[in-house]
C-alpha positions as CSV (number, residue, x, y, z in Angstrom):
1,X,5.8,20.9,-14.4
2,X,7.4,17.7,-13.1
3,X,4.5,14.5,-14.0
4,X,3.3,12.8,-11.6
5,X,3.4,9.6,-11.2
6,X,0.4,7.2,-11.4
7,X,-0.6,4.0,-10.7
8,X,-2.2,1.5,-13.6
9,X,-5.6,0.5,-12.6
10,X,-4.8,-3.0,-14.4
11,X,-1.2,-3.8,-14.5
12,X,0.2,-6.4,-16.8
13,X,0.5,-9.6,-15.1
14,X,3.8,-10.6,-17.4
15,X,6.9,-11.2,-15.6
16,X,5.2,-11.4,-12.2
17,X,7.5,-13.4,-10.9
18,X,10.3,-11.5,-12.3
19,X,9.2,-8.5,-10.6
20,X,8.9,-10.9,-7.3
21,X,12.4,-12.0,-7.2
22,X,14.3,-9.5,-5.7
23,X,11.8,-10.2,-2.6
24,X,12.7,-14.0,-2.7
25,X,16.7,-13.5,-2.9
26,X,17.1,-12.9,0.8
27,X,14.9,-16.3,1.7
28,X,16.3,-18.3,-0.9
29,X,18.1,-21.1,0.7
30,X,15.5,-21.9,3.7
31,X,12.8,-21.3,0.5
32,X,15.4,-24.5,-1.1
33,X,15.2,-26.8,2.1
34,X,11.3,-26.0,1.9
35,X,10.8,-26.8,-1.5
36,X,13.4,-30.0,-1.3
37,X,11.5,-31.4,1.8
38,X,8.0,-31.2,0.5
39,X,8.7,-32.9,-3.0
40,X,10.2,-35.4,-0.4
41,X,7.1,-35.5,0.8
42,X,5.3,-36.0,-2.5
43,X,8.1,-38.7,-3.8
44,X,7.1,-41.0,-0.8
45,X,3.3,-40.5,-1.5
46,X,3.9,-41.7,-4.9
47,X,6.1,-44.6,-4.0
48,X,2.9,-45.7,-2.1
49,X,1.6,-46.9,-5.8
50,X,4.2,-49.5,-6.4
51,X,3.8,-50.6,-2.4
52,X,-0.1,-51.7,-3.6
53,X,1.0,-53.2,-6.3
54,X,4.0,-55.1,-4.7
55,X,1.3,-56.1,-1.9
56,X,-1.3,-57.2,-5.0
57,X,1.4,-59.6,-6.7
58,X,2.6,-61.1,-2.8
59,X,-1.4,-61.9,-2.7
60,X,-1.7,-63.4,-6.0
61,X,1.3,-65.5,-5.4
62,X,0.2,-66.3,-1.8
63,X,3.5,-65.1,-0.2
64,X,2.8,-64.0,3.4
65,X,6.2,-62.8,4.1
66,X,6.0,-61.0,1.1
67,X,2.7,-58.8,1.8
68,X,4.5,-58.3,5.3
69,X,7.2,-56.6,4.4
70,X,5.4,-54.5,1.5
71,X,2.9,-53.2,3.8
72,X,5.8,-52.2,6.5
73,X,7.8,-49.9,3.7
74,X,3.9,-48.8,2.9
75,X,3.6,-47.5,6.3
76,X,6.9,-46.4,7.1
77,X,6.3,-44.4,2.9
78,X,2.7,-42.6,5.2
79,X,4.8,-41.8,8.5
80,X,7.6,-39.9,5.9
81,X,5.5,-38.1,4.1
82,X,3.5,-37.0,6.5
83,X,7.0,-35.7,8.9
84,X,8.2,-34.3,5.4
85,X,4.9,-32.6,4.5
86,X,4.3,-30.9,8.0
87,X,8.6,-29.6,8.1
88,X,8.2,-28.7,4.4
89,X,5.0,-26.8,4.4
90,X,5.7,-24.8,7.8
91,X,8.9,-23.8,6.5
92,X,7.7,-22.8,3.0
93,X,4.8,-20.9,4.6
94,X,7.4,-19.0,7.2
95,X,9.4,-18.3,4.2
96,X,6.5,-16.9,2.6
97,X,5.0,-14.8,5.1
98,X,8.8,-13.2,5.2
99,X,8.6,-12.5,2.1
100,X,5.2,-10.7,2.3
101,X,6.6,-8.6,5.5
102,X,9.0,-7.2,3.1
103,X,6.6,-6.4,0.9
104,X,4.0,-5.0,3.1
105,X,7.2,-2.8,4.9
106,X,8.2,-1.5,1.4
107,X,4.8,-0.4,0.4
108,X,4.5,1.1,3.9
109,X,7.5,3.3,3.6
110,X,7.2,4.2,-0.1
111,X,4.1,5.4,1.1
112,X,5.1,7.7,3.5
113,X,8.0,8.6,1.4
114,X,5.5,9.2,-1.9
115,X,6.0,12.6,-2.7
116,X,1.9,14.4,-2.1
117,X,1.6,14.7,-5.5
118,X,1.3,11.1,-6.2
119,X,-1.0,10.9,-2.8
120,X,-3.5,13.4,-4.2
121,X,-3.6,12.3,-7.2
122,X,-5.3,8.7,-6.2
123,X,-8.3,8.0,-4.4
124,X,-7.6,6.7,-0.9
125,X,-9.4,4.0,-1.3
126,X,-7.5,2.7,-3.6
127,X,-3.9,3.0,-2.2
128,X,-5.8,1.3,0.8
129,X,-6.8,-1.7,-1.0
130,X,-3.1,-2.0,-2.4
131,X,-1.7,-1.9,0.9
132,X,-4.3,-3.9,2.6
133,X,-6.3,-6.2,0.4
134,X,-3.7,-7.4,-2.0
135,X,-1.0,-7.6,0.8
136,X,-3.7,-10.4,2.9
137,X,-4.5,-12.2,-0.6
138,X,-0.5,-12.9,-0.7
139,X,-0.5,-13.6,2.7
140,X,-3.5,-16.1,2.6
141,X,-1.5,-17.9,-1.1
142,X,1.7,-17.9,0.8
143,X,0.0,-19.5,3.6
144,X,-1.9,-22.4,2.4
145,X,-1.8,-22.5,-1.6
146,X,1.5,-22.2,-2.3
147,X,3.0,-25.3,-0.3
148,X,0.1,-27.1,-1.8
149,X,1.3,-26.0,-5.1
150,X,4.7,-27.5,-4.5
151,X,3.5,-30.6,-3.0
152,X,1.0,-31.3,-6.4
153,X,3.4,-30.8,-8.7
154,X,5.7,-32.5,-7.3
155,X,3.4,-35.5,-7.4
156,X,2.9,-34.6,-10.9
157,X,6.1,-35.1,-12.1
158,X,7.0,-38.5,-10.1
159,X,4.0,-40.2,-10.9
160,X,4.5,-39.9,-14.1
161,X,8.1,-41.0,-13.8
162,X,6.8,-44.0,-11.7
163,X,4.1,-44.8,-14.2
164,X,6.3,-44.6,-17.4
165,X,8.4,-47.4,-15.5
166,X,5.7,-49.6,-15.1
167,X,4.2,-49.3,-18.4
168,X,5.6,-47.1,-21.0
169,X,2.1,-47.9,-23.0
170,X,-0.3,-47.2,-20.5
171,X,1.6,-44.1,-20.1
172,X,1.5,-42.8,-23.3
173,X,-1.8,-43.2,-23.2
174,X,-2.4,-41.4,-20.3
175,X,-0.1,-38.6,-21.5
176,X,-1.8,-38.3,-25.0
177,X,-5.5,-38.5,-24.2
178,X,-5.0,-36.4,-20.4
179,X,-2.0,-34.2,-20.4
180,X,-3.4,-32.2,-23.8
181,X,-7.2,-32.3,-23.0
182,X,-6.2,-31.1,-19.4
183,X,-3.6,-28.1,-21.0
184,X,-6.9,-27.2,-23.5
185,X,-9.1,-26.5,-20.3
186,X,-6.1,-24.8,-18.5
187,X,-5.1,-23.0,-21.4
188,X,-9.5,-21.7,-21.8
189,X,-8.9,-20.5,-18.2
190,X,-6.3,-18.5,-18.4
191,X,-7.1,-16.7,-21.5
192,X,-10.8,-15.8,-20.1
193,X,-9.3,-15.4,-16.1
194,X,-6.4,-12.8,-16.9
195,X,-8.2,-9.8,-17.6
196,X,-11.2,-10.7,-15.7
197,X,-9.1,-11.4,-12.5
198,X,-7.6,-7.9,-12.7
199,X,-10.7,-5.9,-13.3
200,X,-12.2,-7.5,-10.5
201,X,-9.3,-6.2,-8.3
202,X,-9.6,-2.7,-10.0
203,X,-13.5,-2.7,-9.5
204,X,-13.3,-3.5,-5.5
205,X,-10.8,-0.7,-5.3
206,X,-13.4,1.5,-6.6
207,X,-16.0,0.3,-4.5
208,X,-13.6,0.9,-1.5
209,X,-12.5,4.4,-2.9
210,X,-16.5,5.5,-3.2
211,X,-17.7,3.5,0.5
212,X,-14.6,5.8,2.1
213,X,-15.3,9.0,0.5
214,X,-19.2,8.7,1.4
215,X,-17.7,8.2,5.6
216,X,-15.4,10.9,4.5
217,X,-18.0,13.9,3.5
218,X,-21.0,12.3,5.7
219,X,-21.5,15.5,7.2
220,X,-21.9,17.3,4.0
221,X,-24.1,14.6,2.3
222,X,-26.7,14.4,4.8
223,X,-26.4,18.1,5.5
224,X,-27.1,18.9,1.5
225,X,-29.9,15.8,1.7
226,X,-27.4,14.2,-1.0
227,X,-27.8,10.5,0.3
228,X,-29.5,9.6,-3.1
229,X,-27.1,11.0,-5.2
230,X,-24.3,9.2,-3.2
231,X,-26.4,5.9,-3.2
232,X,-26.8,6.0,-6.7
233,X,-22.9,6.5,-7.5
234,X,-22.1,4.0,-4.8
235,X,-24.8,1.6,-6.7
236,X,-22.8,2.4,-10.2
237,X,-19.8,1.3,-8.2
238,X,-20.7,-1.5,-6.5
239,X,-23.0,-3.0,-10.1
240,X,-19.5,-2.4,-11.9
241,X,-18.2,-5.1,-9.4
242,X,-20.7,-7.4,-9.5
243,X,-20.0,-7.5,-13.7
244,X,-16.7,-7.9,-13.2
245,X,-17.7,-11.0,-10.1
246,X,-19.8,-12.8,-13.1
247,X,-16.8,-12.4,-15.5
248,X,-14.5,-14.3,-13.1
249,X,-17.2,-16.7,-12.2
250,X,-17.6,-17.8,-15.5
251,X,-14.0,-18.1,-16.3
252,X,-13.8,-20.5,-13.3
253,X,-16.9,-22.2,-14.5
254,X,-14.3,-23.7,-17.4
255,X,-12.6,-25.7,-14.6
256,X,-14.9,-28.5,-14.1
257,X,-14.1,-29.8,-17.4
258,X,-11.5,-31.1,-15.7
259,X,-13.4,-34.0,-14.3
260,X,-15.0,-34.9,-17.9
261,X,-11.6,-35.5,-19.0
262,X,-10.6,-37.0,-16.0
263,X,-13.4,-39.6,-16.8
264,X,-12.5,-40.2,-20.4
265,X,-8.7,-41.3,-19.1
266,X,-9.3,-43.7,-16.7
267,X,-12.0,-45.4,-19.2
268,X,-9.8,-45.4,-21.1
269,X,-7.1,-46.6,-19.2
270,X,-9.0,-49.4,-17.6
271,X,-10.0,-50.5,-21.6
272,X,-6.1,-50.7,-22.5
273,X,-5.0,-52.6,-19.3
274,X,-7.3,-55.1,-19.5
275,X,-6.7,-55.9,-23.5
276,X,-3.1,-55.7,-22.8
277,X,-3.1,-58.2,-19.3
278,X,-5.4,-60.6,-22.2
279,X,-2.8,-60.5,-24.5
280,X,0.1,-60.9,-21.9
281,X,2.3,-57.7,-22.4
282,X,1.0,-56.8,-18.6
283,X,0.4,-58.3,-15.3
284,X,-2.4,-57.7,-12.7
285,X,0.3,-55.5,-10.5
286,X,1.0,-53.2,-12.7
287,X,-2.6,-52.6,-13.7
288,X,-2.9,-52.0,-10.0
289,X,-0.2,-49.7,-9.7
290,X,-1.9,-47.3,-12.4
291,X,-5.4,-47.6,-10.8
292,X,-3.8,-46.2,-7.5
293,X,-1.5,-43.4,-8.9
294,X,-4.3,-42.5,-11.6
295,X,-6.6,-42.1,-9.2
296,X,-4.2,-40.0,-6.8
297,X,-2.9,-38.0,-9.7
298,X,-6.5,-37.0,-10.9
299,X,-6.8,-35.7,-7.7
300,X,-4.0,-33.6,-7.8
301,X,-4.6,-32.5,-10.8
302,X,-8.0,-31.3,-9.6
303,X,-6.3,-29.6,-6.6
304,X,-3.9,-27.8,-8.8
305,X,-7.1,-26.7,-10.7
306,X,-8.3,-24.9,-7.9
307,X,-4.8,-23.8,-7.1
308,X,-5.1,-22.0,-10.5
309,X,-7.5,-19.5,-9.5
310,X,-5.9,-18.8,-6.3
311,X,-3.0,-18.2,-8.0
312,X,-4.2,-15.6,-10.5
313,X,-5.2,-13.8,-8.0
314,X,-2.3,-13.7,-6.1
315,X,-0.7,-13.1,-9.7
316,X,-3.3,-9.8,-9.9
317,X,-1.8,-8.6,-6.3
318,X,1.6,-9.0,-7.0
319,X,1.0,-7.1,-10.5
320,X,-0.7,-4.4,-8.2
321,X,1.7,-4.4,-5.6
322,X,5.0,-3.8,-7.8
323,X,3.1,-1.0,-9.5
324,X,2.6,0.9,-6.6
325,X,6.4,0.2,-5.5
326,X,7.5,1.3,-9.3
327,X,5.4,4.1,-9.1
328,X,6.3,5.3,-5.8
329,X,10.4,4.4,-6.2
330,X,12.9,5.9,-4.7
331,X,13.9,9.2,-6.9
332,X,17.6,9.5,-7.8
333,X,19.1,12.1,-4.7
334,X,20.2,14.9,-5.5
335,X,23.7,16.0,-4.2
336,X,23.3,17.3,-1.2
337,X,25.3,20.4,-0.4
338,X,28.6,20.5,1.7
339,X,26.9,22.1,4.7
340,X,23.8,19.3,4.6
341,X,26.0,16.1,4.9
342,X,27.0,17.1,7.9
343,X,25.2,18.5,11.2
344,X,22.2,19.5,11.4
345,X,20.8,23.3,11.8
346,X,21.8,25.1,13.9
347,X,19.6,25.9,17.0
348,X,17.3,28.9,16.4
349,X,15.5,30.5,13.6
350,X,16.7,30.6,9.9
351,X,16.9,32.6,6.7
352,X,14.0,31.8,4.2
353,X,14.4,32.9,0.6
354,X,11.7,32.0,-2.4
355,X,13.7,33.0,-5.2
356,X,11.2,33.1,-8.6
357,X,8.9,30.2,-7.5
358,X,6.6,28.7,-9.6
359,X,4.3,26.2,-9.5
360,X,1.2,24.2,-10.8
361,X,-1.2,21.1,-10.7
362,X,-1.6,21.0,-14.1
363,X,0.8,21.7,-17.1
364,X,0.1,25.6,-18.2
365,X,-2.0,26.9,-15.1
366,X,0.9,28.0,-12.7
367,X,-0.7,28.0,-9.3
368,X,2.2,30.1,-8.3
369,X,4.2,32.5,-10.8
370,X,7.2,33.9,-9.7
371,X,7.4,33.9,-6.5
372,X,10.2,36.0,-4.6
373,X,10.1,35.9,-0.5
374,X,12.9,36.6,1.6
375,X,12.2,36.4,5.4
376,X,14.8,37.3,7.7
377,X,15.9,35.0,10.9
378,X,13.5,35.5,13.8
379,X,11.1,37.4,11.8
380,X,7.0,37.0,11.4
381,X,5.5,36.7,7.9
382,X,2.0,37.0,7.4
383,X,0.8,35.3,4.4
384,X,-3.0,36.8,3.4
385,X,-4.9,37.0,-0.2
386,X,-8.6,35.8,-1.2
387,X,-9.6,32.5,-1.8
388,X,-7.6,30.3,-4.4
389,X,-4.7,33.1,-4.5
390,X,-2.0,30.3,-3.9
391,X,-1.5,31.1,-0.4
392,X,-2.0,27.2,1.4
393,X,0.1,25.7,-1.5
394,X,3.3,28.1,-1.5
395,X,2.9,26.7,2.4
396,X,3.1,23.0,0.9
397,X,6.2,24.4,-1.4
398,X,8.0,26.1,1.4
399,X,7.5,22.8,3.7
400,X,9.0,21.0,0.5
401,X,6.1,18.5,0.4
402,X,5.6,20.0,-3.2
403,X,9.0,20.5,-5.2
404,X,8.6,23.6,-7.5
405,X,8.7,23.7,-10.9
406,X,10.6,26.5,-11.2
407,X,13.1,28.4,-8.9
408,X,14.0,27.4,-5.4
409,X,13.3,27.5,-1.9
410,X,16.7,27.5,0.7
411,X,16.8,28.2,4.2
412,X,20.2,29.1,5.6
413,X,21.3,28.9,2.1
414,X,20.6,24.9,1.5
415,X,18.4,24.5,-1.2
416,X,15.5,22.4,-0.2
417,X,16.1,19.7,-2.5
418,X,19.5,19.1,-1.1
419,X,18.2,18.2,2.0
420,X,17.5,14.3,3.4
421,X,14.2,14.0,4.6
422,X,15.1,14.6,8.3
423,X,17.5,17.1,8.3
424,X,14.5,18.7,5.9
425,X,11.9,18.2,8.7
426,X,14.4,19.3,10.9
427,X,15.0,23.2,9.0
428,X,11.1,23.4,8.2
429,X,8.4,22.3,9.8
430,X,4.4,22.9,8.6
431,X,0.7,22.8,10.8
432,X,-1.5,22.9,8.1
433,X,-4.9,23.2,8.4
434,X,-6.2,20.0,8.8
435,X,-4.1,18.8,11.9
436,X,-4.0,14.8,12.3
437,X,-5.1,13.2,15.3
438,X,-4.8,9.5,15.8
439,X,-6.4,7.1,18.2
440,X,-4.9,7.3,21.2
441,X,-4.0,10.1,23.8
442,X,-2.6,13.4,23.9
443,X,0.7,11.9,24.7
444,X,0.5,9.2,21.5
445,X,-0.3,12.5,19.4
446,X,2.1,15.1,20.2
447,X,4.8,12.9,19.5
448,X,4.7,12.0,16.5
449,X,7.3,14.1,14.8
450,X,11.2,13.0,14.0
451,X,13.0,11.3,16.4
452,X,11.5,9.7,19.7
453,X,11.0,12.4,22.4
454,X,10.2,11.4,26.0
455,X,7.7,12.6,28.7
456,X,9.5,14.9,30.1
457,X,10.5,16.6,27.0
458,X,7.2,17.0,25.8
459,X,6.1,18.4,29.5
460,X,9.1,20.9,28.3
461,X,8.0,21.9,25.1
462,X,4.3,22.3,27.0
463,X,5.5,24.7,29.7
464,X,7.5,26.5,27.0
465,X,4.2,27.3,24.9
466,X,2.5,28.3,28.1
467,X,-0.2,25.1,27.4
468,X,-0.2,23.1,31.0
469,X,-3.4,24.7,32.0
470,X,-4.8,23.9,28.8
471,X,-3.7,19.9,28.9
472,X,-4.5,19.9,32.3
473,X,-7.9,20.6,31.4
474,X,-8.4,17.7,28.4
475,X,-7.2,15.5,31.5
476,X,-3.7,15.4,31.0
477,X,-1.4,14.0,28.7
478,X,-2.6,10.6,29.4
479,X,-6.1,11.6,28.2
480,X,-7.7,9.9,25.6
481,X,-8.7,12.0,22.3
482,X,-10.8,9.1,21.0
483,X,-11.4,7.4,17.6
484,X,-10.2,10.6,15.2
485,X,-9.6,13.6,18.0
486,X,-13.3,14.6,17.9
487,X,-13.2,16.1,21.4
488,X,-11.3,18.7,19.8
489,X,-12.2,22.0,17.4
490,X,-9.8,22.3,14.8
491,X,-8.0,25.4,16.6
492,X,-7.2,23.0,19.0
493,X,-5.8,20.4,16.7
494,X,-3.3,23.1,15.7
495,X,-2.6,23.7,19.3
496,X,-1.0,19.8,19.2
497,X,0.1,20.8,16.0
498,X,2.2,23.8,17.6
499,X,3.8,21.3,20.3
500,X,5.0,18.9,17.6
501,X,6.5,21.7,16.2
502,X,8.3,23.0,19.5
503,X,9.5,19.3,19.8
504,X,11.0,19.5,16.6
505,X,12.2,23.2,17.1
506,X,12.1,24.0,13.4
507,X,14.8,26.7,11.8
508,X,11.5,28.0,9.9
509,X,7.3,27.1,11.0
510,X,4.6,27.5,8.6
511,X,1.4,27.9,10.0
512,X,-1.6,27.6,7.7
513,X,-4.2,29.1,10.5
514,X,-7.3,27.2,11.0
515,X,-10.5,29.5,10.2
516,X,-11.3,33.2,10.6
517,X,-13.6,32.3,13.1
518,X,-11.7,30.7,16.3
519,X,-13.5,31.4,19.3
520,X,-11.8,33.7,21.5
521,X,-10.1,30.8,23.9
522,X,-8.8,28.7,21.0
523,X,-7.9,32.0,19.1
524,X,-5.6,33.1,22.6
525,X,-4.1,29.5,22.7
526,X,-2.6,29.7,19.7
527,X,-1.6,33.4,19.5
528,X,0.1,32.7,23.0
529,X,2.1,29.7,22.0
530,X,2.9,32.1,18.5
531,X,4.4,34.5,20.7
532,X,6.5,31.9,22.8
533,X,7.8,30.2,19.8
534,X,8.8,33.3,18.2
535,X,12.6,32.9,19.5
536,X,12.8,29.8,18.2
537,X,12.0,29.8,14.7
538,X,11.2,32.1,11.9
539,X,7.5,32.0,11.6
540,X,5.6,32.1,8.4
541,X,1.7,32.4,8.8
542,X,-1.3,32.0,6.4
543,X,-3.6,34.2,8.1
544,X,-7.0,34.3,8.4
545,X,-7.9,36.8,11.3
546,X,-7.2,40.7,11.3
547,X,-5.7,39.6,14.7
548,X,-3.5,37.7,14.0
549,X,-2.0,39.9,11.0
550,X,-1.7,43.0,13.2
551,X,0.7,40.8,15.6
552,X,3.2,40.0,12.9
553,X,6.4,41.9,11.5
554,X,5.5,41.8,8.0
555,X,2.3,41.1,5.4
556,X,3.1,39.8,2.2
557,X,0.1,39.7,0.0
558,X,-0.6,37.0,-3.2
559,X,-3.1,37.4,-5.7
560,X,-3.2,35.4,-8.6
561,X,-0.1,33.0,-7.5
562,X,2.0,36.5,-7.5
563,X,3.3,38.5,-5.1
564,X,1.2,42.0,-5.1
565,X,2.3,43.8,-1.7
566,X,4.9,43.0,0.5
567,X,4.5,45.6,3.6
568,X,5.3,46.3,7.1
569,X,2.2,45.0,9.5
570,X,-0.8,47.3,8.5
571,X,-2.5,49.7,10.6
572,X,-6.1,48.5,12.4
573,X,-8.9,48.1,9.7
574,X,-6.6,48.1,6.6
575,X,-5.2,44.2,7.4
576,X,-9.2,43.2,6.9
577,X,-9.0,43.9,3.2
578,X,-6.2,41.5,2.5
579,X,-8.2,38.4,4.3
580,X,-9.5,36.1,2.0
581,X,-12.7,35.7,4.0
582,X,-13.6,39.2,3.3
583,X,-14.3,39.1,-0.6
584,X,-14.2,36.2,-2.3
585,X,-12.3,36.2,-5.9
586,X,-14.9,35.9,-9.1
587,X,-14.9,32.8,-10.6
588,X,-12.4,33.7,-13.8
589,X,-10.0,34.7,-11.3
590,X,-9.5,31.0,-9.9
591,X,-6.5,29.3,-11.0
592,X,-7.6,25.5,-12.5
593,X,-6.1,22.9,-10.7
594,X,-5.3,18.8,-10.9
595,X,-5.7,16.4,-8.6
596,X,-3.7,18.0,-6.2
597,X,-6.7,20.0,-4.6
598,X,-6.8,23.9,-5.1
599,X,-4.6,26.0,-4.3
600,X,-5.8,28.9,-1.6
């Protein structure tokens, strides 16, 4: 069995910005002139230093004309930065939010790419908060922090250029007794912030994994009276984040010690001038100069501080990000066979052959064993067995949303795998069970399939199921299903389901039929639009209703994940005994399964 894929609940955060970069190639020169004008920006706030202390030695030596023209160059040094600041920081954060539109459009199509292994095998809420939470924490850095965090170290750098020039004394000082003190607290931050940063990410997943499966399987939970049980696991869930809050909070905490040693420097710094303007080495200017930038580049440093923690965390998303785009990666194609590069099917139904299919969740529990189906063009396959025979995922297989592990599926004679995903779509075509329905109306729903069909093709495929009446009575295609379709049963859904299908017109449709217990309107609905399709496509269906097994050609029956009878369509009462709502299998008899969900 093939592994699946899975995600690492805290990925390293080494190479972060390696795994960024092929994100930022596209943007890189605009991301240059971004960069370039906002250390402008901070080279002309740091010039404002010597400006002050130009203006303090034209005081102290009385010349007017002198203090004149210093405090012009000072102005004209505020007007450029702040015209440089604004251009640099809009263009950095338009670069930026690029950048994280690319990201956010990869993990959106890797996503509906991922192979439903890999889907089934994570909570939802946790693919959620990778597409949704971390994408808006990078978002929010690229926004604001990040041309802050060019603009402060740009300052950084400068000043210290500036200040060496001045005073190459009082700026070893300030670089032995700050720059190490300050790298110490930094350095305590980091270590205690790296894992505590990503746990916290990992533990809010959780949270929003456990709050969506309680909205999920409400229903059920006050139905069973199981809203303590769920309160306490959500309380487990939500007390493992608040550990994980305190752990980041107290790696913060270490931050402040920034200002002690902030503190310590200019004490110090204020003893040194002083001694050395005494013993002449100085001059009242330059003493000026470093009081000025000091105090600016304290502040800075204190801003980049903060910067710090914003950073990890948008270090933790990006980590969490290029997981879920490693994990979910393109797969290497297969070579598609000489009939699948070109056209696509053609029009009416097609050959379906399972030649010795197996499959499984798990390694050694096959779900399905040997499979061997061949359904002829045109024909109607009824798929029955008890519960957990295999039935609902050799559906899945034949659809090819689950590759098998063994043997092969073709229709027309194309393998399944050789197929692109929309000339696959295009030969098979599957209603499960659990039919979709967005927001939106009837309309929004029924076309979403391949392609971009129009009114009036969908009033085509309508008529051609014999469904008008049956729109026209949820008030038209314009009609509104609301929030998640809950004006209709789920025999209706599959009734949408069946015109998405027609839309598509499908060489072979897989229907995996609702429940044994349609009511008798729903149950004609469907059997109706069954009959109309028939011409169109060779029809494969899981039934559930004696019905609906005495209208087809042929009854293959599973048992076990094997085929056990394969038989013409059987005569009134004996079709009963194949449904797997008539006798459930004993316990031993159900196949174990993964993640994936059992297989019926």
């Amino acid at each position: 069995m093939a592994e699946v894929a899975l995600l690492t609940e805290e990925p390293s955060l080494r190479g972060t910005l390696r795994r960024l970069a092929p994100f930022l190639r596209p943007h890189a020169l605009p991301a240059v002139v971004a960069v370039t004008l906002t250390l402008s920006a901070s080279l002309a706030w740091v010039l404002v230093a010597p400006m002050v202390g130009a203006i303090t030695a034209a005081v102290l030596d009385a010349d007017r004309d002198g203090v004149l023209v210093a405090g012009l160059v000072l102005l004209g040094l505020a007007v450029a930065r702040t015209v440089l600041s604004w251009a640099g920081e809009l263009l950095l954060a338009v670069v930026g939010e690029r950048v994280v539109r690319g990201i956010r459009e990869k993990v959106v199509d890797r996503l509906a790419a991922a192979p439903l292994r890999f889907v089934e095998a994570h909570r939802g809420g946790e693919l959620l908060t990778r597409a949704t939470t971390e994408i808006e924490l990078l978002s929010t850095f690229v926004r604001s922090q990040l041309p802050a965090a060019v603009s402060v170290l740009g300052y950084l750098v400068f000043a210290v250029v500036v200040l060496v020039a001045y005073s190459w004394l009082l700026a070893a000082l300030l670089l032995v007794l700050f720059v190490p003190l300050s790298l110490l607290v930094m350095r305590s931050f980091e270590r205690a912030a790296g894992s505590a940063f990503t746990a916290e990410a990992a533990a809010r997943a959780a949270v929003a994994a456990t709050f969506g499966e309680t909205v999920a399987a409400r229903e059920a939970v006050q139905a069973a009276g199981a809203e303590q049980v769920w309160g306490r696991r959500f309380a487990e869930r939500t007390g493992a984040l608040l550990a994980a809050v305190r752990r980041t909070i107290r790696a913060l905490n270490r931050l402040p010690l920034a200002v002690a040693v902030e503190a310590v420097t200019t004490a110090a710094l204020l003893a040194a001038g002083g001694a050395l303007i005494a013993a002449g080495r100085i001059d009242v200017p330059t003493v000026a100069v470093f009081v000025v930038a000091t105090r600016t580049l304290f502040d800075s440093f204190t801003e980049a501080t903060g910067l710090v923690g914003e950073f990890q965390e948008s270090r933790v998303a990006v980590a969490r990000l290029t997981d879920l785009l490693a994990a979910t990666g393109p797969a290497a194609p297969a070579a598609p066979a000489p009939d699948a590069r070109t056209a696509r099917h053609p029009a009416g139904p097609g050959r379906l052959v399972l030649d010795g299919v197996g499959f499984g969740y798990t390694a050694g529990t096959p779900v399905l064993d040997g499979v061997s189906v061949t359904v002829d063009p045109g024909e109607r396959l009824a798929l029955v067995g008890r519960t957990g025979a295999g039935k609902s995922t050799l559906a899945k297989v034949v659809a090819g949303l689950y590759p098998p592990d063994r043997g092969r599926v073709t229709v027309d004679g194309t393998p399944l795998d050789a197929l692109g995903p929309d000339e696959l779509r295009h030969r098979v075509a599957l209603v499960g069970q659990q039919v979709h329905v967005a927001a939106g109306s009837v309309l929004d729903n029924v076309t979403l399939v391949l392609g971009t069909p129009g009114r009036d093709e969908v009033e085509r495929a309508v008529d051609a199921l014999g469904l008008r009446r049956w729109i026209a009575g949820l008030g038209g295609l314009d009609a509104d299903l609301g929030a998640r379709g809950d004006r209709l049963s789920a025999g209706e859904r599959q009734v949408l389901g069946l015109i998405r299908a027609a839309l598509v017109a499908p060489a072979v449709l897989v229907l995996d039929e609702a429940t044994a217990d349609l009511d008798p309107t729903t149950a004609g609905l469907l059997e109706g639009a069954l009959e109309r399709i028939r011409d169109a496509s060779t029809l494969v269906v899981i039934a559930h209703r004696p019905d609906t097994v005495a209208r087809m050609d042929r009854v293959v029956t599973l048992d076990g994940g094997r085929v056990v009878a394969d038989t013409g369509t059987p005569t009134e009462g004996a079709g009963s005994a194949l449904l797997d709502h008539d006798r459930p299998r004993r316990p031993a008899d159900h196949p174990a399964h993964g993640a994936g969900g059992p297989g019926r």
